[in-house]
C-alpha positions in Angstrom: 0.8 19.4 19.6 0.0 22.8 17.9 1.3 23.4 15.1 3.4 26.3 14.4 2.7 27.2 10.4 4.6 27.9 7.6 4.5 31.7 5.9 2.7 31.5 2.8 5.5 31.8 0.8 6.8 32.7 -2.5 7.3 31.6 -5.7 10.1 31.6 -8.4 12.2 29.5 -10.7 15.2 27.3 -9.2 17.7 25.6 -10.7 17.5 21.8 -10.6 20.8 21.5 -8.9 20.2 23.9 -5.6 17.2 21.2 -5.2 16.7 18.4 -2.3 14.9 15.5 -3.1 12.9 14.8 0.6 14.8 13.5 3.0 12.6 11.3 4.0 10.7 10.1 0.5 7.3 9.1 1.3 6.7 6.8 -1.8 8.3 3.6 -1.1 8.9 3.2 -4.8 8.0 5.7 -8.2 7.7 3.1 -11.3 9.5 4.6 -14.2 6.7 4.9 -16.4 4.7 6.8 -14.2 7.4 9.5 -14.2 7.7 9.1 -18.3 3.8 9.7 -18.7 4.0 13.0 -16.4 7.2 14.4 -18.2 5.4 13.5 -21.5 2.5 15.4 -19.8 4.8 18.8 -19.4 6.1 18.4 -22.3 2.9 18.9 -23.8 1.2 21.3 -21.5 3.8 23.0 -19.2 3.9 22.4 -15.4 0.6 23.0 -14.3 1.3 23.3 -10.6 4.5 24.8 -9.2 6.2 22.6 -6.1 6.7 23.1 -2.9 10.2 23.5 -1.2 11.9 24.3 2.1 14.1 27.1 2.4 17.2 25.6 3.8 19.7 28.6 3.7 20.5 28.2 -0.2 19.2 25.0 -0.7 16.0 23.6 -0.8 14.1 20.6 -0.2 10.8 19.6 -2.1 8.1 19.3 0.5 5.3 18.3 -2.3 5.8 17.6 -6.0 8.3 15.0 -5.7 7.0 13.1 -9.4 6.9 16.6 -10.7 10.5 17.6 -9.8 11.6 14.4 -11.0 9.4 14.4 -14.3 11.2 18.1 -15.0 14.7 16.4 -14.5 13.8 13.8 -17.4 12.9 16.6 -19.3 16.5 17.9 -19.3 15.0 21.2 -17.9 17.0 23.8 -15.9 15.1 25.4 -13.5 11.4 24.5 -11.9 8.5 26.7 -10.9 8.4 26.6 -7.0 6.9 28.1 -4.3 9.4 28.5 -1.2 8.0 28.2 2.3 9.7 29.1 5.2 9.6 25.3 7.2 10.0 23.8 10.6 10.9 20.1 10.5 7.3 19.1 12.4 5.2 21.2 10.0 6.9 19.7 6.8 6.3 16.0 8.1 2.4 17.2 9.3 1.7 18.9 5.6 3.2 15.8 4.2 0.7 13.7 6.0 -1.9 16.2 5.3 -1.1 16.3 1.4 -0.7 12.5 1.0 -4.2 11.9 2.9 -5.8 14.4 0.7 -4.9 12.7 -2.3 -5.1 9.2 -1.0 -1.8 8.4 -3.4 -1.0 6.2 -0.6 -0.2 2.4 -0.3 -1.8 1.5 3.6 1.9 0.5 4.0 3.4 3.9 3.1 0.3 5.8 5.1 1.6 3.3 8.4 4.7 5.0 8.2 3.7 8.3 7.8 1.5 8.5 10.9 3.9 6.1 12.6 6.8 9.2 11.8 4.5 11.3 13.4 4.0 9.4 16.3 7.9 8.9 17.0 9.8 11.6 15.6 6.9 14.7 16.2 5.5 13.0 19.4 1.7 13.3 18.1 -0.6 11.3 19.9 -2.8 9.0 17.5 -5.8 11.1 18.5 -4.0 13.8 17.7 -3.3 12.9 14.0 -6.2 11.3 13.6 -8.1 14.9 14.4 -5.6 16.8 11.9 -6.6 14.4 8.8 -10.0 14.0 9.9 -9.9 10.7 10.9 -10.6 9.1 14.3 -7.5 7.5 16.2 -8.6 4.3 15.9 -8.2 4.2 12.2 -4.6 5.7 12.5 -4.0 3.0 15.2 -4.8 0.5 12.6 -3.0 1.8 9.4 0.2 2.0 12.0 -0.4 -1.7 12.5 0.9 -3.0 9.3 3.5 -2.1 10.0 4.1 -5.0 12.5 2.4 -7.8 10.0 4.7 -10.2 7.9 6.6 -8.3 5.1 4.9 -11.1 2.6 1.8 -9.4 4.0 3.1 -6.3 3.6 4.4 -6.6 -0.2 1.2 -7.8 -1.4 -0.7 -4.6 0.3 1.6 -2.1 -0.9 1.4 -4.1 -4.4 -2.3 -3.7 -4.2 -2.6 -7.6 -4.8 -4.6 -7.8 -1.8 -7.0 -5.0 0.3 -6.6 -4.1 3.8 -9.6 -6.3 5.6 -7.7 -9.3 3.9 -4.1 -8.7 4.9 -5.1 -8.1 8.9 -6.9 -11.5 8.4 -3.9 -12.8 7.1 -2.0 -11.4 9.8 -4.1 -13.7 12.5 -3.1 -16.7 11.2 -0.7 -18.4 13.6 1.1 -21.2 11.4 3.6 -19.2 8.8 3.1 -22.1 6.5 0.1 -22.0 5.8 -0.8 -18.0 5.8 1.6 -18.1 3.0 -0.5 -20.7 1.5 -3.4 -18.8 2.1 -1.7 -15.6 0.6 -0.9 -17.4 -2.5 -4.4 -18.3 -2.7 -6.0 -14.5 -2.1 -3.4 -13.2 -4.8 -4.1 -15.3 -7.4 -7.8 -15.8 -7.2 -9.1 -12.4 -5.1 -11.3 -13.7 -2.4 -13.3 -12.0 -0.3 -12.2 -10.7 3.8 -15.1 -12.9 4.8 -13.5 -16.1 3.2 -10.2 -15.4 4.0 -11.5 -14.9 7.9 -13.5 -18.6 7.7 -10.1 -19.9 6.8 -8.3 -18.2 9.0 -10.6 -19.5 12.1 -10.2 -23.2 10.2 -6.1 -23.2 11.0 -6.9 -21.4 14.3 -9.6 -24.1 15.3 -7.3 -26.9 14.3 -4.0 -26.0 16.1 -6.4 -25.7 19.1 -7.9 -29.0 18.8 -4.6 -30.2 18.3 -3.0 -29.0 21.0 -6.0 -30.3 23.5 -5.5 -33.5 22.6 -2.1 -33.5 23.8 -3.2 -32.0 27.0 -5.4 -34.7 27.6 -2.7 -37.8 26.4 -4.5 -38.6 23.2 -2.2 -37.7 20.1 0.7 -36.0 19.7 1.6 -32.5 17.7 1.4 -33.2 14.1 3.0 -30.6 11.8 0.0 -28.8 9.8 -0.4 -29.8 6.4 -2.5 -27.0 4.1 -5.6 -28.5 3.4 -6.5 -28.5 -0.3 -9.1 -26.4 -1.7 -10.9 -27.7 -4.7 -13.6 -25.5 -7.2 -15.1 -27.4 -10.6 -14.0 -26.5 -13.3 -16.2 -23.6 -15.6 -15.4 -25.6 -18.9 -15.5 -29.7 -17.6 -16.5 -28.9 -14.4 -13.7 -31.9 -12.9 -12.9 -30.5 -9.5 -9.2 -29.1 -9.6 -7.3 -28.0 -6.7 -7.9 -24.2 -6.2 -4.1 -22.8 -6.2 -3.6 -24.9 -10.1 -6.7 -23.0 -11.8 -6.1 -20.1 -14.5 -8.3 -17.4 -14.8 -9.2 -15.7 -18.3 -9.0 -12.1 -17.7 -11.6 -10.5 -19.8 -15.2 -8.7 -19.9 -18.0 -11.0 -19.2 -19.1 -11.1 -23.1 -15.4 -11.8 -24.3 -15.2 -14.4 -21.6 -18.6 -16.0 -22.7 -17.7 -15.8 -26.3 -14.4 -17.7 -25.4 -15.9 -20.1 -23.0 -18.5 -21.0 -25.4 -15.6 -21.6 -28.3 -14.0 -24.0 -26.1 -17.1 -25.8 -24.9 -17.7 -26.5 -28.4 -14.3 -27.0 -29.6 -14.0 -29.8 -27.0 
């Protein structure tokens, strides 16, 4: 697909009311205080980069600077500094992409349906956006894939609770019981894609054995039962089971100091 270009453009004030919000928004959500800090941040020092908008005979629609426009609206503020582009529909979704990838803003979740918008709507081959954002196929290919994993999965990757190597390790587990289990397990303590895989292969292993045994007449299917995980204790070192433990968030000397205080306090 080759893509067309948009002029350079122009830019001027607008008023606030002849303006589109995208209409597709790329950021699944914008937390309100994010917006606050970057008004607070105009306030003080002015809009340091105009936005980009569409020309849509009279109206326009932001292309980039989304947060910015919407920053300016808590403001109160009349009019924005924009640049106005001449746009095709393909070229605003590619210098979407484009922009987004550049400043890796991204949830793996939003990025999936970005390229995946590319895919359908643009017809772009995955090779094809891959080579535009400097990336190979494959990796596109495997961003689009979240997209198909459990939306537990999902709200834990966009949350940034868990990393991408974990969630499609996640995603292999076959019993729906016990990947939330597991899930719990990575949000609350942060384990690594290689312990996360070892469990993974566990479940895998013993719904196989399981269902040999059938096959050959000697059991019957038993419904899985998560299989406890236990770690000692840092203070009395008992063994406790894994998804019950607390953690102490803190640097290593204010967790020493406090660790020490309750050693001796007990």
């Amino acid at each position: 697909m080759k893509k067309a270009g948009a002029v350079k453009g122009w830019e001027r004030e607008i008023s606030l009311d002849l303006i589109d919000r995208p209409q597709r928004v790329t950021r699944f959500d914008i937390p309100e205080d994010e917006i606050s800090e970057l008004a607070e941040s105009i306030r003080e020092r002015g809009l340091l980069q105009a936005i980009t908008v569409a020309d849509r005979d009279g109206r326009f629609e932001i292309v980039f600077g989304d947060r910015r426009f919407l920053a300016i609206k808590k403001l109160g503020l009349a009019v924005i500094r924009c640049v106005v582009r001449k746009y095709g529909e393909a070229d605003i979704a590619i210098d979407r992409a484009t922009e987004n990838k550049q400043r890796a803003n991204l949830s793996p979740l939003e990025e999936a349906a970005e390229y995946l918008n590319l895919h359908e709507k643009h017809g772009m081959s995955w090779d094809q956006i891959g080579k535009m954002l400097g990336s190979s196929g494959g990796f596109i290919l495997r961003r689009v894939k979240v997209l198909k994993m459990d939306e537990r999965i999902q709200r834990a990757l966009h949350e940034k609770k868990i990393n991408l190597g974990v969630a499609e390790e996640l995603h292999r587990c076959p019993d729906p019981t016990q990947m939330v289990y597991l899930l719990e397990m990575c949000v609350e303590h942060g384990v690594t894609v290689t312990v996360v895989r070892g469990w993974v292969n566990d479940v895998v292993s013993n719904i196989r054995r399981q269902a040999s045994d059938i096959e050959e007449g000697r059991g019957e299917i038993e419904v899985y039962e998560p299989q406890k995980l236990f770690r000692a204790c840092s203070l009395c070192q008992d063994p406790v089971d894994i998804m019950k433990m607390r953690r102490i968030e803190a640097c290593p000397s204010c967790h020493d100091a406090i660790m020490k205080i309750l050693r001796e306090g007990g």
